[in-house]
C-alpha positions in Angstrom: 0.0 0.0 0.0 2.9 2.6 0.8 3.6 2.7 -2.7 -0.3 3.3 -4.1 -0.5 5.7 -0.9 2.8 7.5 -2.1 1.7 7.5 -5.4 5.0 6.2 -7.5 3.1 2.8 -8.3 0.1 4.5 -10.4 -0.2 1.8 -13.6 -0.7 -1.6 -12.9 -2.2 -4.2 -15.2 -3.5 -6.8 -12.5 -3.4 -6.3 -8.4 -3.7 -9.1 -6.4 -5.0 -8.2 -3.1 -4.1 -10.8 -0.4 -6.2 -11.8 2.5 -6.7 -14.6 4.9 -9.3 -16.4 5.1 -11.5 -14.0 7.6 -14.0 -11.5 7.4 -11.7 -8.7 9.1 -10.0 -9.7 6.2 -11.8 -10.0 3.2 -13.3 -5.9 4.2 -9.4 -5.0 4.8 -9.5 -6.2 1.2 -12.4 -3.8 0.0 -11.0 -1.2 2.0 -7.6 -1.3 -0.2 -9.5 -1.7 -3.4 -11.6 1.2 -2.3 -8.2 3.4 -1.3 -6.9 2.4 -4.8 -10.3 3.6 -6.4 -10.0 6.8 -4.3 -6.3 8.0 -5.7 -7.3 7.4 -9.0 -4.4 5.0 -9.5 -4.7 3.3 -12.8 -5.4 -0.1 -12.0 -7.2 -2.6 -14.9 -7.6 -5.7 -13.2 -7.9 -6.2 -9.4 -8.6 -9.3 -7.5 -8.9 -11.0 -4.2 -6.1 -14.0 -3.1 -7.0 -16.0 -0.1 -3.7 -17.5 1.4 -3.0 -19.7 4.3 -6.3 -21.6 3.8 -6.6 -24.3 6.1 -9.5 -26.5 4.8 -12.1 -25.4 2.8 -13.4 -21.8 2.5 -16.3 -21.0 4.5 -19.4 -20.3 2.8 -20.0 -17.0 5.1 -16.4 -15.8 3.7 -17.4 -16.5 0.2 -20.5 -14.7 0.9 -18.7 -11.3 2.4 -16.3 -11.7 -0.8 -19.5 -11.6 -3.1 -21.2 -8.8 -0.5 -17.6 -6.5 -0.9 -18.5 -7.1 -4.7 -14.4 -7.9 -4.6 -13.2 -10.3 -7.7 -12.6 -13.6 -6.5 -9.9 -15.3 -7.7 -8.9 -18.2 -5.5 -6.8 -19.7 -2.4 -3.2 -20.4 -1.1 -3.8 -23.1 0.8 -1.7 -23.4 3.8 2.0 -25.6 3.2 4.1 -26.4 6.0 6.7 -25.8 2.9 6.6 -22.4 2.9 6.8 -21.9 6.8 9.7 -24.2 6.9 11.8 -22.0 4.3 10.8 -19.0 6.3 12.0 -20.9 9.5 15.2 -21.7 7.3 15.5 -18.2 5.9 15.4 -19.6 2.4 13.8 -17.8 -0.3 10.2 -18.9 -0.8 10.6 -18.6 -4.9 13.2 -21.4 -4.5 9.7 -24.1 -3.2 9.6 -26.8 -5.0 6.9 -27.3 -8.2 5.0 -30.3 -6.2 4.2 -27.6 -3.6 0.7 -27.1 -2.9 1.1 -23.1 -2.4 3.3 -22.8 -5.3 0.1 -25.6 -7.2 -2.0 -23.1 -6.3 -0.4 -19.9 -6.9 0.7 -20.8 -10.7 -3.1 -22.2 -11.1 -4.5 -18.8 -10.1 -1.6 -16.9 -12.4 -2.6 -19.0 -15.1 -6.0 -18.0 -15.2 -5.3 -14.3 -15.0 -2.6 -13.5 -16.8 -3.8 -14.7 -19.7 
């Protein structure tokens, strides 16, 4: 946000917005889209990421995404993987492909990017 708020980030093609998987969350996620609409930043594509899933989504979160009118565009499910790098203080670009965040991640890229 500090560089939307600073205003030297003004063009972006697609913005993920990462949340977790609450509804504290998921209206800290409208509020940033809304702060982005509010500097008229130029921003073409934006879209909600839920990480750290554990499980399945709630229903009642799917419903606040829907009630936000936010772009959904899919989960990071939670992988011991990634907190073990962190723990290791290796680089997380550096999982492995049979990772299920990195899975997800390239499954949600996939579908927006093109």
């Amino acid at each position: 946000m500090e560089h939307f708020s600073r205003l030297t980030t003004r063009d972006v093609e697609l913005l993920f917005i990462l949340s977790d998987s609450s509804r504290r969350g998921i209206l800290t996620a409208a509020r940033i889209r809304d702060l982005i609409h509010e500097l008229n930043l130029h921003i073409k594509r934006e879209a909600v990421v839920i990480s750290r899933l554990q499980g399945d989504l709630d229903p009642e979160i799917s419903e606040e995404v829907k009630r936000q009118n936010l772009t959904f565009a899919g989960v990071i499910p939670t992988d011991e993987e990634v907190y073990r790098y962190d723990l290791e203080g290796r680089p997380t670009f550096q999982l492995p492909t049979e990772s299920k965040a990195v899975q997800a991640a390239r499954r949600i890229f996939e579908e927006y990017i093109h």
